[in-house]
N, C-alpha and C positions, 0 to 999 in steps of 0.2 A: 767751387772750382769746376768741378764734374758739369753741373748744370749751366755755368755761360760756354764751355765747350759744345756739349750738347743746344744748345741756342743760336751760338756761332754757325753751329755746322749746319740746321737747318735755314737760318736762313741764307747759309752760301748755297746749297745745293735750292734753296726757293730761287733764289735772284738765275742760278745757272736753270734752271727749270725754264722760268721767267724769258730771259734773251733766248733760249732754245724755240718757243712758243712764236714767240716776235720773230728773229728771222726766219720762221717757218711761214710765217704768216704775211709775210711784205711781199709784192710782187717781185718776178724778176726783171728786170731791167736788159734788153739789148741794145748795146754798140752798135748801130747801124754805118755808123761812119768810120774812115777806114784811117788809121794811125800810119805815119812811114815810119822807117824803121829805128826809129825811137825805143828804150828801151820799155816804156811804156806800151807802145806797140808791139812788143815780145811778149809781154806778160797777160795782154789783151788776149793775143790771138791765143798763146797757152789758157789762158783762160778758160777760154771758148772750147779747147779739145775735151776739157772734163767732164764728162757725162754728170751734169746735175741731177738729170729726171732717173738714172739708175740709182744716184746715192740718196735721192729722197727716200725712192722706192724700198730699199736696202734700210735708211735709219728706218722709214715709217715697220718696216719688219721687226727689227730690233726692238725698238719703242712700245711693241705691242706684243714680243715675247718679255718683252722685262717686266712688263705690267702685270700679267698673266701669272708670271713666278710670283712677284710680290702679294696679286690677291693671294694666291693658294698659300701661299706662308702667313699673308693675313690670316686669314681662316682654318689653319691650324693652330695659330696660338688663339685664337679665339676660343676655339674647341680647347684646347686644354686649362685656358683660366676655368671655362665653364665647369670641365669637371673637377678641377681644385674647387672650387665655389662651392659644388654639391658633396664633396666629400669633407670640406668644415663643413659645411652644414646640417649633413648626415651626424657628423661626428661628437656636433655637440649636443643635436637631440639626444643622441644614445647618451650623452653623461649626464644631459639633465633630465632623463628620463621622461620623457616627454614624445620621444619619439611617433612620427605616426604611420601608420600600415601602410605598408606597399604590397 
């Protein structure tokens, strides 16, 4: 049960990763030609006021502090499997007496 949730959830956050990458990646497209006042043409021209090139700017920030947290949280648990690993393994030389000099 645990484990198709955990499955589930990566690959929803794979596939939302995935479209994130892609529309990142597709050129953008201008409206050169001009809409009357259709409601289509309201949503054009608001379109048009949203500063795209700040909100890239902005996610590509975001995108590159969140990646940043996750390596260094990588590399803490890393560091501490490692010294769980060495203290069984210290731990069972000392009971089978075997140990060797440090």
């Amino acid at each position: 049960m645990l484990y198709s949730f955990i499955l589930e959830l990566v690959i929803f956050v794979g596939l939302g990763a995935l479209i994130l990458i892609l529309s990142r990646a597709l050129p953008r497209i201008e409206d050169e030609t001009t809409v009357g006042r259709s409601r289509k043409g309201r949503l054009s021209r608001l379109a048009k006021k949203i500063p795209l090139d700040k909100l890239d700017d902005s996610l590509n920030l975001v995108t590159h502090k969140a990646l940043r947290k996750i390596k260094i949280m990588i590399m803490k648990a890393d560091n501490l499997v490692t010294e769980k690993l060495k203290n069984i393994h210290s731990d069972s030389n000392k009971k089978q007496g075997t140990g060797l000099p440090t």
